[in-house]
N, CA, C and O atoms as a Tripos MOL2 file, in Angstrom:
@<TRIPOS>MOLECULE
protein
  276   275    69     0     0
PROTEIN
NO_CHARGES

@<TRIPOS>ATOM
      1 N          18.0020   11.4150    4.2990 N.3       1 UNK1
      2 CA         19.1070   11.9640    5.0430 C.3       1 UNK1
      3 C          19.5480   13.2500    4.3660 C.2       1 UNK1
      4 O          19.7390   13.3800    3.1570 O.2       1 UNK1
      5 N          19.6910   14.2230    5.3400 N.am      2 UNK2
      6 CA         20.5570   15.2680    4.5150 C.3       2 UNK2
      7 C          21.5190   15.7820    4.7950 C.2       2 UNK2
      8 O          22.0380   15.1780    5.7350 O.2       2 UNK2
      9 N          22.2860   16.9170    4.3700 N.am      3 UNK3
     10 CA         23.3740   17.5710    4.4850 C.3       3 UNK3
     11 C          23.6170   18.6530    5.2570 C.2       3 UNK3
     12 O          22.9570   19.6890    5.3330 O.2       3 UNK3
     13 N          24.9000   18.2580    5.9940 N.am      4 UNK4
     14 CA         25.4200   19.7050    6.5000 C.3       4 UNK4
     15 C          26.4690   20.4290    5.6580 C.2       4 UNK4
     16 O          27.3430   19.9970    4.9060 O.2       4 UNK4
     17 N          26.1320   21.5990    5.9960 N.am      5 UNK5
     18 CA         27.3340   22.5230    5.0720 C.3       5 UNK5
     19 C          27.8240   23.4020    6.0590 C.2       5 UNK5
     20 O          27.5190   23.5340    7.2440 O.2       5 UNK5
     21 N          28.8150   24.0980    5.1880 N.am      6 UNK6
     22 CA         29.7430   24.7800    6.4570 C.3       6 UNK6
     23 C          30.5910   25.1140    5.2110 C.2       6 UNK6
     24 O          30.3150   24.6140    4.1210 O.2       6 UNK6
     25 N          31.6800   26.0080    5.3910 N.am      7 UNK7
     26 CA         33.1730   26.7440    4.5530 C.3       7 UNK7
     27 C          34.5070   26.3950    5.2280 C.2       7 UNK7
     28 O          34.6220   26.4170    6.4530 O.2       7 UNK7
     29 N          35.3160   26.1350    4.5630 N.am      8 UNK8
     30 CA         36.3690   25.2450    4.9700 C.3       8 UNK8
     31 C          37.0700   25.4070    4.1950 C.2       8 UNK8
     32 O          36.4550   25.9040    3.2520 O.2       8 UNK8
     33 N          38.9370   25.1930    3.7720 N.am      9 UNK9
     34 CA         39.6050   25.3150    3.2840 C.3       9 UNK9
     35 C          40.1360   24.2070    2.8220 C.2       9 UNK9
     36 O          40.5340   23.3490    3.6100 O.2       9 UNK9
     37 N          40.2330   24.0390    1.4100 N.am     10 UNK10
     38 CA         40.6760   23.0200    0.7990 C.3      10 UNK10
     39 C          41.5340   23.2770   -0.0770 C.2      10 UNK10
     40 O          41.6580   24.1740   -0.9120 O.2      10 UNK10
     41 N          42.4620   21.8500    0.3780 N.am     11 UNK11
     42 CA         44.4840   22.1240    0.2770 C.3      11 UNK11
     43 C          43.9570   21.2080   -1.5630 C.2      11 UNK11
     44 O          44.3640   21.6660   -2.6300 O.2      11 UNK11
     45 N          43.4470   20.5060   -1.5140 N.am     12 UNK12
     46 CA         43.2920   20.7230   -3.1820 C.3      12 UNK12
     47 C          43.2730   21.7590   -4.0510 C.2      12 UNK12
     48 O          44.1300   22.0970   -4.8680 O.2      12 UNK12
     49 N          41.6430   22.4930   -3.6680 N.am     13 UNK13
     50 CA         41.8970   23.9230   -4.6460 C.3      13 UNK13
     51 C          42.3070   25.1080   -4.1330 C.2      13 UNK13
     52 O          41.9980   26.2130   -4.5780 O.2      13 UNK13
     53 N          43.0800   24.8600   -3.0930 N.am     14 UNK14
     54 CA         43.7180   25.7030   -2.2290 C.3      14 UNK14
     55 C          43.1140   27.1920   -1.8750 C.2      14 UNK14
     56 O          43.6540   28.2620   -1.5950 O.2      14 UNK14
     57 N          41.7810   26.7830   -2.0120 N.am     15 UNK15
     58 CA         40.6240   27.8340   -1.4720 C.3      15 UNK15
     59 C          39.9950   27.9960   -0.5050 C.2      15 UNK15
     60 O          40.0020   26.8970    0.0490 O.2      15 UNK15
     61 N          39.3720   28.7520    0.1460 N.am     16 UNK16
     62 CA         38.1470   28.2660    1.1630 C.3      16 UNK16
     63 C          36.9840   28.0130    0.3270 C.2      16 UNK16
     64 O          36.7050   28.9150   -0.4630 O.2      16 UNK16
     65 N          36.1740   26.8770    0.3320 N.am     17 UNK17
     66 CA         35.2430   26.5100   -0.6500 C.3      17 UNK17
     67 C          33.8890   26.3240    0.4520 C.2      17 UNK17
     68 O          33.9320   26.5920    1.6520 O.2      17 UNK17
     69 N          32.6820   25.7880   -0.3100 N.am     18 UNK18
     70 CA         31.4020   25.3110    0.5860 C.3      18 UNK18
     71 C          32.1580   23.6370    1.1130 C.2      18 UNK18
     72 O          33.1460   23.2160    0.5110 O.2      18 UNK18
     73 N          31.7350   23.1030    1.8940 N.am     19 UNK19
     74 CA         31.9650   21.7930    2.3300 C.3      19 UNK19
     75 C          30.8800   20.8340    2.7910 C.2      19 UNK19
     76 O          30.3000   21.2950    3.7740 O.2      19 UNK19
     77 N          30.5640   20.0290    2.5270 N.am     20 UNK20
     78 CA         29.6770   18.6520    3.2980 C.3      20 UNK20
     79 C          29.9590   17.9060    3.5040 C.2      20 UNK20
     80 O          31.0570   17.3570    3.4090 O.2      20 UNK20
     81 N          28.6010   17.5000    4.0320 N.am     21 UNK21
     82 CA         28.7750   15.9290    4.9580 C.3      21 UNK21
     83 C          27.3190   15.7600    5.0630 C.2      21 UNK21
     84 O          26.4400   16.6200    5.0010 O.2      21 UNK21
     85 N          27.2230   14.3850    5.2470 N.am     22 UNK22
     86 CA         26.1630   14.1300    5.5930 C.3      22 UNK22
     87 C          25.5950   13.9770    7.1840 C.2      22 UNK22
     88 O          26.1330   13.4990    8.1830 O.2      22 UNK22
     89 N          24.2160   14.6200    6.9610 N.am     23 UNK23
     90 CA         23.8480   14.5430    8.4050 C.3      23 UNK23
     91 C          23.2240   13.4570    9.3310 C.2      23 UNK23
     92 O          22.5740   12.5590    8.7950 O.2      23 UNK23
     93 N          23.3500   13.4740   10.4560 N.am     24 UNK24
     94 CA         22.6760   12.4740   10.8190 C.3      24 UNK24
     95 C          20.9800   12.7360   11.4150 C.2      24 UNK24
     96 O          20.9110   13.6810   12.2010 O.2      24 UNK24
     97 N          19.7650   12.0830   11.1590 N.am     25 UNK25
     98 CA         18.8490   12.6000   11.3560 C.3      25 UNK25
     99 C          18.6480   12.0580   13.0990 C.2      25 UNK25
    100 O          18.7340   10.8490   13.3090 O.2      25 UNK25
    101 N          18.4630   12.7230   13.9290 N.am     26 UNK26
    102 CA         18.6290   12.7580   15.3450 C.3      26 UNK26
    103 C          17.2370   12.5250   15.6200 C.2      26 UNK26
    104 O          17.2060   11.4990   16.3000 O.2      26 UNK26
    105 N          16.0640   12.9560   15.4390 N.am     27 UNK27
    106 CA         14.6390   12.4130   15.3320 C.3      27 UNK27
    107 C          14.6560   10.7710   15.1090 C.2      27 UNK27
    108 O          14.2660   10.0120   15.9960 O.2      27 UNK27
    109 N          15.0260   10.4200   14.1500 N.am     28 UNK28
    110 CA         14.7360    8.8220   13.9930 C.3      28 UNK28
    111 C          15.7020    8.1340   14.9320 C.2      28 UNK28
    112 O          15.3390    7.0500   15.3870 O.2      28 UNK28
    113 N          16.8840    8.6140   15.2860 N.am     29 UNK29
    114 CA         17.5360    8.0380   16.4160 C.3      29 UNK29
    115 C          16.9300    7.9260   17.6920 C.2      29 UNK29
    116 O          16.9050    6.8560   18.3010 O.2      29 UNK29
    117 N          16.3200    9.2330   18.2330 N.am     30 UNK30
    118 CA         15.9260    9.2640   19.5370 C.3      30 UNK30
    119 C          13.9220    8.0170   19.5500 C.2      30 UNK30
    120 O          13.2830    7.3450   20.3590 O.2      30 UNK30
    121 N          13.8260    8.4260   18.1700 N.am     31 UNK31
    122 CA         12.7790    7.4670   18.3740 C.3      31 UNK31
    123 C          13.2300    5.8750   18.6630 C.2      31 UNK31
    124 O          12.7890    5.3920   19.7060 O.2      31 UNK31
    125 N          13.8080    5.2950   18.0860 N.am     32 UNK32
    126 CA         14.7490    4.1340   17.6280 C.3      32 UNK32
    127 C          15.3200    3.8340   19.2110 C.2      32 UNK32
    128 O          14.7750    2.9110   19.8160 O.2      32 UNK32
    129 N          16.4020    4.5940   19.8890 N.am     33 UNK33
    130 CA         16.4240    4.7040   21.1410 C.3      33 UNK33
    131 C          15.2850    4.7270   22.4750 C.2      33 UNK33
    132 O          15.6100    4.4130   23.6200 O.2      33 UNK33
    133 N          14.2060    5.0660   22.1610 N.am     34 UNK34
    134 CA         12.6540    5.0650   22.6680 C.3      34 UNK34
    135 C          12.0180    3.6740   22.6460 C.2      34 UNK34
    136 O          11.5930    2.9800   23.5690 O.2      34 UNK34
    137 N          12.0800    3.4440   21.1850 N.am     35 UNK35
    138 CA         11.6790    1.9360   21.2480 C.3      35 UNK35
    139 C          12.1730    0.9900   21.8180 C.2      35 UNK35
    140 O          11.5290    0.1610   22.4600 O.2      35 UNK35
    141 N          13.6070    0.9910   21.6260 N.am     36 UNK36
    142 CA         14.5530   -0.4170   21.8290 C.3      36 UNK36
    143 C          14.8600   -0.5320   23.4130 C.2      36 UNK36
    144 O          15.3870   -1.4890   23.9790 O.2      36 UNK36
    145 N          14.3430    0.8390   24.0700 N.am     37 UNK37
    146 CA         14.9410    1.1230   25.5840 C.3      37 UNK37
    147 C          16.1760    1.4080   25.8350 C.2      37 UNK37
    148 O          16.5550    1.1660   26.9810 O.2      37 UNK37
    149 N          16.9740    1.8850   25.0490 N.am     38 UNK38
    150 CA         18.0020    3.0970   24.9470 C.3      38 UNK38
    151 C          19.6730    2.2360   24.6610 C.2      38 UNK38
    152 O          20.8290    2.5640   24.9280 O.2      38 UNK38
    153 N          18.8360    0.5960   23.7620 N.am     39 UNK39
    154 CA         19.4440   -0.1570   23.2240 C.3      39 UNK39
    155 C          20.3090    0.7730   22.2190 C.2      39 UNK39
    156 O          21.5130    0.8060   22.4740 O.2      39 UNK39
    157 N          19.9250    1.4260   21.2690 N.am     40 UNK40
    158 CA         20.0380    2.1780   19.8130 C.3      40 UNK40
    159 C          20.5610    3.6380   19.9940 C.2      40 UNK40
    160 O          20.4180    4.6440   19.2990 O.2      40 UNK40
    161 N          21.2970    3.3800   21.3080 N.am     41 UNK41
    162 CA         22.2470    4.1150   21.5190 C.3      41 UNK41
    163 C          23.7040    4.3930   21.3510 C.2      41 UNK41
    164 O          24.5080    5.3250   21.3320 O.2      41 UNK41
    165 N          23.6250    3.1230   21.2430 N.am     42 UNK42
    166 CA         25.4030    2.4300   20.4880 C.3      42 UNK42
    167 C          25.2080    2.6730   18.5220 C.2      42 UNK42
    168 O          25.8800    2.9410   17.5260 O.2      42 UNK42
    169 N          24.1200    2.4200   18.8500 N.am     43 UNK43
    170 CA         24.1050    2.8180   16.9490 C.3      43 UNK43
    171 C          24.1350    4.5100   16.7420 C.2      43 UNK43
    172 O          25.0650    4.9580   16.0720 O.2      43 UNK43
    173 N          23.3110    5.2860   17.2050 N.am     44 UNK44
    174 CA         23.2510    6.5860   17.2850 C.3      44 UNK44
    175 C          24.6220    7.2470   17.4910 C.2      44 UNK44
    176 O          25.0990    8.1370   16.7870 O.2      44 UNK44
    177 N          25.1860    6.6620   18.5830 N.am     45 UNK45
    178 CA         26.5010    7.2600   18.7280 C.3      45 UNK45
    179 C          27.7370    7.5100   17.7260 C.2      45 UNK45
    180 O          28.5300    8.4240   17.4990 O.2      45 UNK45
    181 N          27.4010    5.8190   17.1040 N.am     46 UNK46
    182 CA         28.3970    5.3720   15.8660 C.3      46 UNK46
    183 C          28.2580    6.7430   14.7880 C.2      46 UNK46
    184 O          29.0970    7.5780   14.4500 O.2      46 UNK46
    185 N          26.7310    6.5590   14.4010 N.am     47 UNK47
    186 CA         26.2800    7.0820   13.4080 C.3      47 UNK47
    187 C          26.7950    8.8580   13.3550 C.2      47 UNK47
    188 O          26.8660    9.7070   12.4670 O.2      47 UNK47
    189 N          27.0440    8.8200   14.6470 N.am     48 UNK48
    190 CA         27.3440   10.6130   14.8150 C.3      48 UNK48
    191 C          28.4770   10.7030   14.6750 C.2      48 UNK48
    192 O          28.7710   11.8990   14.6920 O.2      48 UNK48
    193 N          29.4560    9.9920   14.5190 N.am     49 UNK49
    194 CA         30.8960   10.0970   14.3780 C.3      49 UNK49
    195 C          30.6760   10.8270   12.6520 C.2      49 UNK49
    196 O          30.6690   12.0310   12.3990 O.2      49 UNK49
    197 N          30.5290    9.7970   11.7500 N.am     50 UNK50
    198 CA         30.5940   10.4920   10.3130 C.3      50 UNK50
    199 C          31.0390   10.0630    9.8790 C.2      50 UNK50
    200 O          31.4290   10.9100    9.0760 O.2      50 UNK50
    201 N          31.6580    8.8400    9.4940 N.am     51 UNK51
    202 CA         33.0870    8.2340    9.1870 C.3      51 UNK51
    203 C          33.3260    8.9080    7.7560 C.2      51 UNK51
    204 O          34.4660    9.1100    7.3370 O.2      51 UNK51
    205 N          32.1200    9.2590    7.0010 N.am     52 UNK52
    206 CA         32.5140   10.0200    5.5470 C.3      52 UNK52
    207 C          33.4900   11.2260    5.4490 C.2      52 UNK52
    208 O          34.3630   11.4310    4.6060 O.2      52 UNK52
    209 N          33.0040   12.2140    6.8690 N.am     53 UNK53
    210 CA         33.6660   13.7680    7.0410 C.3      53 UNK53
    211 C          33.3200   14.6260    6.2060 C.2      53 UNK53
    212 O          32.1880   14.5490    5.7300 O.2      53 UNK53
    213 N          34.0740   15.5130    5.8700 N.am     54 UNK54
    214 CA         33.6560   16.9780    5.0830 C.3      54 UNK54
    215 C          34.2450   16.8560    4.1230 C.2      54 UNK54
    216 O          35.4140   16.4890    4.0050 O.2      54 UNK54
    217 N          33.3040   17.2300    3.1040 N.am     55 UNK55
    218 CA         33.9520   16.9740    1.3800 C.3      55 UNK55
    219 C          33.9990   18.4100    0.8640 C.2      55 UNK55
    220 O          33.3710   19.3040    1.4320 O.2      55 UNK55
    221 N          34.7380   18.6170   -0.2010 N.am     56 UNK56
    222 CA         34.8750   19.6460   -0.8120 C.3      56 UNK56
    223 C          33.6810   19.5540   -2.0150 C.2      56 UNK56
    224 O          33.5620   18.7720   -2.9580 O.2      56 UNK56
    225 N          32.7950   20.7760   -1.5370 N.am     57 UNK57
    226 CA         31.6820   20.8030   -2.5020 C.3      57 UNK57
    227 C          32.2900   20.8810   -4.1870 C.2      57 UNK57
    228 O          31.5270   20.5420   -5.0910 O.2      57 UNK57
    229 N          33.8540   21.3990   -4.5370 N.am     58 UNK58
    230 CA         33.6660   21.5880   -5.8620 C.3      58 UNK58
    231 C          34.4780   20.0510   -6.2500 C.2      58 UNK58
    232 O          34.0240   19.4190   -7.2040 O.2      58 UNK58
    233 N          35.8200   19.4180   -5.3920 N.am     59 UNK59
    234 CA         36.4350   18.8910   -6.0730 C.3      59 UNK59
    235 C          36.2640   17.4370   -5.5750 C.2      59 UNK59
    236 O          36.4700   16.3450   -6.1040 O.2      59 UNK59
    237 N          35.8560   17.7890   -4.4770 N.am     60 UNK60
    238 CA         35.0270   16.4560   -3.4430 C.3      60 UNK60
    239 C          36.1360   15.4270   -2.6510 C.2      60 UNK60
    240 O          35.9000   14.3000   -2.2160 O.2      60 UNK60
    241 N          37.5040   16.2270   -2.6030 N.am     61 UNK61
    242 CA         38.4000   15.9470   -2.0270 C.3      61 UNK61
    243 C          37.9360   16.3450   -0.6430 C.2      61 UNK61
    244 O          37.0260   17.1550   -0.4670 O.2      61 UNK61
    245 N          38.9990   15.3800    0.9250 N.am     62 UNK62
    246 CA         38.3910   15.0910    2.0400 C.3      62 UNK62
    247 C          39.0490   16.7730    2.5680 C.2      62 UNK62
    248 O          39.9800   17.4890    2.2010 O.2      62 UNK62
    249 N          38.3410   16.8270    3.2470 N.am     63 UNK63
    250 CA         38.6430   18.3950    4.0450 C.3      63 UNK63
    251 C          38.7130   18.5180    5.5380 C.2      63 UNK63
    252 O          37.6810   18.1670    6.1100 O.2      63 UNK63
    253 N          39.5570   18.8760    6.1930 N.am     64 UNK64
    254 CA         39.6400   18.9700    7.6090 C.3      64 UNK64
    255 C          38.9240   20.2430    8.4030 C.2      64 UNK64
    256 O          39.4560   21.3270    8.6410 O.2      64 UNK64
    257 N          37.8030   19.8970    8.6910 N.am     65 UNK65
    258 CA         37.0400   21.2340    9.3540 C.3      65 UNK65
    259 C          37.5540   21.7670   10.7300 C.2      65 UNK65
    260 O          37.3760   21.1180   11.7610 O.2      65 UNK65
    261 N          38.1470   22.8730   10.7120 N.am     66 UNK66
    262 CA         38.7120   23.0470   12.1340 C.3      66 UNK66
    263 C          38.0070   23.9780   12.4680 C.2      66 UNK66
    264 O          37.7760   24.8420   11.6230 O.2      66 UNK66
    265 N          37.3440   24.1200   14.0310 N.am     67 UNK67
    266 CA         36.4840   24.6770   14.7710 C.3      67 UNK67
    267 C          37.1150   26.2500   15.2170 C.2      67 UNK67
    268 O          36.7180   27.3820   14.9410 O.2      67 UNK67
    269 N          38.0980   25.8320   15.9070 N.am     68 UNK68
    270 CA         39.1770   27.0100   16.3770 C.3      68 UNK68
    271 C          40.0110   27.3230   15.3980 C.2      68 UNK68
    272 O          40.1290   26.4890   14.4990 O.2      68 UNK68
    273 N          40.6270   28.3150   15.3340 N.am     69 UNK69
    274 CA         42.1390   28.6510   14.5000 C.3      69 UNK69
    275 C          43.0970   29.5520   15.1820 C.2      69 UNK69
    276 O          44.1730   29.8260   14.6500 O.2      69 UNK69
@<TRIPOS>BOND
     1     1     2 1
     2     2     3 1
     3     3     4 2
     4     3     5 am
     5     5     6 1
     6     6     7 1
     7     7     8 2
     8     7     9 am
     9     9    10 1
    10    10    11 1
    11    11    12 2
    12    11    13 am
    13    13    14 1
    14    14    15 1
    15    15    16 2
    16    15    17 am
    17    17    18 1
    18    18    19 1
    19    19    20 2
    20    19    21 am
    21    21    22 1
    22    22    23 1
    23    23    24 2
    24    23    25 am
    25    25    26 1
    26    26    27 1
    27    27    28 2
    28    27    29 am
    29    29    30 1
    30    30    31 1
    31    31    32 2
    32    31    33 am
    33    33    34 1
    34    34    35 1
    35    35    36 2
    36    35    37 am
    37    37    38 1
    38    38    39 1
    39    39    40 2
    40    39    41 am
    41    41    42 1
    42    42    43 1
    43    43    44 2
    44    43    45 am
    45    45    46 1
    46    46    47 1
    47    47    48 2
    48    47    49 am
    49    49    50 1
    50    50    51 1
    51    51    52 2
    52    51    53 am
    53    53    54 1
    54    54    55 1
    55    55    56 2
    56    55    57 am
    57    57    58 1
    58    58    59 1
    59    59    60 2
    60    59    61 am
    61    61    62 1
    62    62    63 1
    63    63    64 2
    64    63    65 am
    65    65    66 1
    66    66    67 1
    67    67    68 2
    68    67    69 am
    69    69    70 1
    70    70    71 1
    71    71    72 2
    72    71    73 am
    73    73    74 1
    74    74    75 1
    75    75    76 2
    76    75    77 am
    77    77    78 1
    78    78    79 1
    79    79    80 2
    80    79    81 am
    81    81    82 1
    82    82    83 1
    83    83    84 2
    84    83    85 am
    85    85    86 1
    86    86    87 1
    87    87    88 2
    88    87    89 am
    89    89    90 1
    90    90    91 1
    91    91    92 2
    92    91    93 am
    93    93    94 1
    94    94    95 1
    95    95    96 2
    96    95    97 am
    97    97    98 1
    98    98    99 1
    99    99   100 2
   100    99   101 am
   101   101   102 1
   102   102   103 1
   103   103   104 2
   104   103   105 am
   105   105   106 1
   106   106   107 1
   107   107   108 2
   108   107   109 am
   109   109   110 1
   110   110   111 1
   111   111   112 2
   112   111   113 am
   113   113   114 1
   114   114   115 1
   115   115   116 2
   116   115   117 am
   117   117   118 1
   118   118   119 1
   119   119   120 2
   120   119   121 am
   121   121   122 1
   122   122   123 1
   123   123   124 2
   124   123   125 am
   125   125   126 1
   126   126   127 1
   127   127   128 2
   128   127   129 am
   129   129   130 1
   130   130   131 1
   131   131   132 2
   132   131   133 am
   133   133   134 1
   134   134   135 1
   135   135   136 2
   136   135   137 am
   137   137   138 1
   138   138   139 1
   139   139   140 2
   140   139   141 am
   141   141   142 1
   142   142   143 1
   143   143   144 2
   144   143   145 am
   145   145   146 1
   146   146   147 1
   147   147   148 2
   148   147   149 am
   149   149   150 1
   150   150   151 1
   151   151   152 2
   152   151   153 am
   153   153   154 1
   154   154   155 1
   155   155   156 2
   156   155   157 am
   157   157   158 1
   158   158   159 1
   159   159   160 2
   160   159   161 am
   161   161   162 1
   162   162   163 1
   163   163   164 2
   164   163   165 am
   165   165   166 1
   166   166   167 1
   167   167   168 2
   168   167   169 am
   169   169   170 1
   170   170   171 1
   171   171   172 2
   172   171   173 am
   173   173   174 1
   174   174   175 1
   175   175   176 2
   176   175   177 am
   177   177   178 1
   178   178   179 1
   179   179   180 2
   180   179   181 am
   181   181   182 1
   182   182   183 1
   183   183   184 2
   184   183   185 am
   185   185   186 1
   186   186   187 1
   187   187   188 2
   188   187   189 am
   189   189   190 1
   190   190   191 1
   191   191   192 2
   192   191   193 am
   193   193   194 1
   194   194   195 1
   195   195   196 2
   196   195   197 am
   197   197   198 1
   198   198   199 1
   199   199   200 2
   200   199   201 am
   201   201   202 1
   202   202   203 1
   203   203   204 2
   204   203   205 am
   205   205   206 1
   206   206   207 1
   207   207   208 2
   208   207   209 am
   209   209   210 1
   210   210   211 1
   211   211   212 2
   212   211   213 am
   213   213   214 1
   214   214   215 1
   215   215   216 2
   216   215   217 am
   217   217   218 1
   218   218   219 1
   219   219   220 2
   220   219   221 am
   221   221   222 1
   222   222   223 1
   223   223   224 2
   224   223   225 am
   225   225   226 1
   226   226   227 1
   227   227   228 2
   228   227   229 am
   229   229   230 1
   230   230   231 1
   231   231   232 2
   232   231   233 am
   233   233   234 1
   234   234   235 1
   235   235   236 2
   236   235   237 am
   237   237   238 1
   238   238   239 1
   239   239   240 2
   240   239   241 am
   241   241   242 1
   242   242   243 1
   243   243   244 2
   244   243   245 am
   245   245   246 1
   246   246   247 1
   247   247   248 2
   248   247   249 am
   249   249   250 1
   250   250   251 1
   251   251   252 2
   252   251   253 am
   253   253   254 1
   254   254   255 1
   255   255   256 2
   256   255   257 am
   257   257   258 1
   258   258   259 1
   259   259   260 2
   260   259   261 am
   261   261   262 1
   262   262   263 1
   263   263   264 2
   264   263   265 am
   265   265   266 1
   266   266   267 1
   267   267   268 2
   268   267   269 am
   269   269   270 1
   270   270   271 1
   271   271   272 2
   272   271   273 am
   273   273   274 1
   274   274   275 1
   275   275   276 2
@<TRIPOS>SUBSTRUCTURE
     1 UNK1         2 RESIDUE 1 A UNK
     2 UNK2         6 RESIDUE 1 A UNK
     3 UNK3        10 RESIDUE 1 A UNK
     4 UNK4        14 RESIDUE 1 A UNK
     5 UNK5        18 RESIDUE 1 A UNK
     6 UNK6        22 RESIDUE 1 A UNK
     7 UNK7        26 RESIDUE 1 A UNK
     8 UNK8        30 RESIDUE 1 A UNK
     9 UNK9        34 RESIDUE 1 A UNK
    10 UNK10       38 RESIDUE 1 A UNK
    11 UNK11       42 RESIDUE 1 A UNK
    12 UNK12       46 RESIDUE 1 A UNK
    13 UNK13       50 RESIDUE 1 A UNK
    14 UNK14       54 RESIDUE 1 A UNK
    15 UNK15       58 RESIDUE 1 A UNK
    16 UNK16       62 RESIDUE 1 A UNK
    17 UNK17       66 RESIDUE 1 A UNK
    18 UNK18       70 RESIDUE 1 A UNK
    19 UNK19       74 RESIDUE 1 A UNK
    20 UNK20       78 RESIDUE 1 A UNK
    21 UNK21       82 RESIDUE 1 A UNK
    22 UNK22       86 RESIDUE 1 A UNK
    23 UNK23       90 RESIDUE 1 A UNK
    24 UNK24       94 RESIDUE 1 A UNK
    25 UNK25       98 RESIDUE 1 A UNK
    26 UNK26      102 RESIDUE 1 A UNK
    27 UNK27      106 RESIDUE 1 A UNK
    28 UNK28      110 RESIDUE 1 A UNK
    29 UNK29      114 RESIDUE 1 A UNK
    30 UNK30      118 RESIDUE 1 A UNK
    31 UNK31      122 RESIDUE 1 A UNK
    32 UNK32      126 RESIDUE 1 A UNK
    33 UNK33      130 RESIDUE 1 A UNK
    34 UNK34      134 RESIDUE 1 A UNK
    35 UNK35      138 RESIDUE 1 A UNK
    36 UNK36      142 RESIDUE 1 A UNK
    37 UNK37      146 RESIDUE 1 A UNK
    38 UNK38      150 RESIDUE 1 A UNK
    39 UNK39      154 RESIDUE 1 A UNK
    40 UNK40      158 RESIDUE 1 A UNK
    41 UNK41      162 RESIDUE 1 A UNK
    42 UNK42      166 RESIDUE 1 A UNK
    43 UNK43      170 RESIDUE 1 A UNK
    44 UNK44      174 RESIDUE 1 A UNK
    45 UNK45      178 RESIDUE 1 A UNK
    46 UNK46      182 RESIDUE 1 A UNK
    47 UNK47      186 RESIDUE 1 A UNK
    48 UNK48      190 RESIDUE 1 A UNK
    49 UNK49      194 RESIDUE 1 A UNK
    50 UNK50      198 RESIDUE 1 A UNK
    51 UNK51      202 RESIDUE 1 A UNK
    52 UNK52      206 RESIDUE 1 A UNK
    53 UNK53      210 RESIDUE 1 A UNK
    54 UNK54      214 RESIDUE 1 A UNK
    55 UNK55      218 RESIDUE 1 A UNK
    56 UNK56      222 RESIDUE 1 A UNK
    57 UNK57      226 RESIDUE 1 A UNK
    58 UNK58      230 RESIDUE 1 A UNK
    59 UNK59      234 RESIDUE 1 A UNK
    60 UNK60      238 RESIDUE 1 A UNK
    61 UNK61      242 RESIDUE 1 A UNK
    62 UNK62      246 RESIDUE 1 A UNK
    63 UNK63      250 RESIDUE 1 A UNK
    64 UNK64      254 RESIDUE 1 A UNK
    65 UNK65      258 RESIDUE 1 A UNK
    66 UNK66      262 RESIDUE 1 A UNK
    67 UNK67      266 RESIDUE 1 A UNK
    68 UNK68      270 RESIDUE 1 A UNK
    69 UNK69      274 RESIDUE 1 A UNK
């Protein structure tokens, strides 16, 4: 599994810093969904939520990524 990154502002080090999260790999889902007959769709979906979110790459405090501003 790997990571997404992105820049984001974090009220810890009250910076804009790098940020992650982990990604979800969408290949093994859609296969998984293929097999099961589009059973492993309720899992895929879950899985895309993130429940971890965006961490602050330096202090690893949780970070709110906002799209718009």
């Amino acid at each position: 599994m790997g990571m997404e990154e992105a820049t984001g502002f974090c009220r810890q080090c009250n910076a804009n810093r790098l940020i992650r999260r982990k990604a979800t790999s969408h290949v093994f889902h859609f296969v998984m969904t293929l097999l099961t007959f589009g059973l492993w769709l309720i899992v895929w979906g879950l899985a895309s939520i993130r429940f971890g979110g965006w961490r602050c790459s330096v202090c690893g405090a949780k970070v709110e990524r906002r799209l718009f501003t």
